[in-house]
N, C-alpha and C positions, 0 to 999 in steps of 0.2 A: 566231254568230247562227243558223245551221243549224238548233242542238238546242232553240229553240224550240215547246214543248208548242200544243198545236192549241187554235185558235183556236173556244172551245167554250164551252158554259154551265158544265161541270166544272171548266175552266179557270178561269174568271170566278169561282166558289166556291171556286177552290184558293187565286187572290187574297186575297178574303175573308178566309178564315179562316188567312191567313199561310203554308200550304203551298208557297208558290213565291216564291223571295226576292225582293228588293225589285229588283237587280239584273235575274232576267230579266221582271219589270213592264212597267219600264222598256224593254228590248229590244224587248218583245210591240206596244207603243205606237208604241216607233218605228218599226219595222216596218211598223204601220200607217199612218203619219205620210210614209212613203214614207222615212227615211232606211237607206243600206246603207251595210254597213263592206266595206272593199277592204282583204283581208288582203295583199293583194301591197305593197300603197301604204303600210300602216297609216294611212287616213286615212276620213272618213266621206265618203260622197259622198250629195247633197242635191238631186239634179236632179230626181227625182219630189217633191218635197215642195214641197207650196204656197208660193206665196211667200211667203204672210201668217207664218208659220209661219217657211220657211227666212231671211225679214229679219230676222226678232227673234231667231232660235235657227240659226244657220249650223252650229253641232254639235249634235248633239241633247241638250235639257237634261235633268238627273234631275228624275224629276217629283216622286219623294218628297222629295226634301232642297230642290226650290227652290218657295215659298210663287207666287211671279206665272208660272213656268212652268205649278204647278198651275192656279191662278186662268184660266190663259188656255185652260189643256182645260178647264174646266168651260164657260167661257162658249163655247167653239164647239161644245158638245151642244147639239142642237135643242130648241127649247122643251117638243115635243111627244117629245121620248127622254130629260129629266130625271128622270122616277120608274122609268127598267126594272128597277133592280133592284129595289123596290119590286114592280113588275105584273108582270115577267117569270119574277122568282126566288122573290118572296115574300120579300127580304131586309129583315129590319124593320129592320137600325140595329146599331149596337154599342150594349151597358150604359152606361151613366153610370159613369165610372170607371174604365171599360175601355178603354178608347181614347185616344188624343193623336194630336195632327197626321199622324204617319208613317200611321196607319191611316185617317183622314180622307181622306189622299193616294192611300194605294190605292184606298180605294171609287171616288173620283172616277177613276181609271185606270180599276177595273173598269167605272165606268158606261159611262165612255167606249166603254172597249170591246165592251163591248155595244151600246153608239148605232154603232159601227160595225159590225159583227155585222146589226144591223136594217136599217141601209142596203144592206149589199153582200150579204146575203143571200137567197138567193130564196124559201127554206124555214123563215125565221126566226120568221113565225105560225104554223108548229105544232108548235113546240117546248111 
């Protein structure tokens, strides 16, 4: 979990447009989400991760393969961080066609991660 790409708008487009496997998404999120893996232990450890979150999901879930893990990032972006990739990126959507759920699942990763991006960042209006 080290080799984790920066946590950046390039990144969030590398999402996007499939550049970065689903795998480290997934990692990018937890990470954000507070969980860490203990390569001594092999095991995840969950002590930063909110409760709300470490009750329901004590290992960290895949966001793309599971539909209520997704469901439950989407509903913890703030009402007012649901369009950034829309207002931040200009991201209008995938084609009609072109997409199914695995790609549904990342944009909502990448929203997310952008709603986290806009919270913890100090410089994130003048991007």
């Amino acid at each position: 979990m080290s080799n984790l790409p920066q946590l950046n708008t390039e990144t969030i487009w590398a999402i996007l447009k499939e550049e970065i496997d689903d795998a480290t998404v997934n990692q990018l999120v937890w990470h954000c989400l507070g969980y860490r893996y203990d390569s001594t232990t092999e095991n995840w450890e969950n002590q930063q991760v909110s409760a709300d979150w470490r009750d329901e999901y004590p290992q960290p879930p895949d966001f793309i393969e599971s539909r209520p893990a997704t469901v439950k990032l989407t509903r913890s972006i703030p009402p007012e961080n649901k369009q950034l990739l829309k207002e931040k990126l200009g991201f209008k959507g995938y084609k009609i066609g072109e997409f199914g759920p695995r790609q549904t699942r990342r944009a909502t990763a990448a929203n997310w991660l952008l709603s986290y991006m806009q919270k913890n960042t100090s410089n994130f209006d003048s991007m």
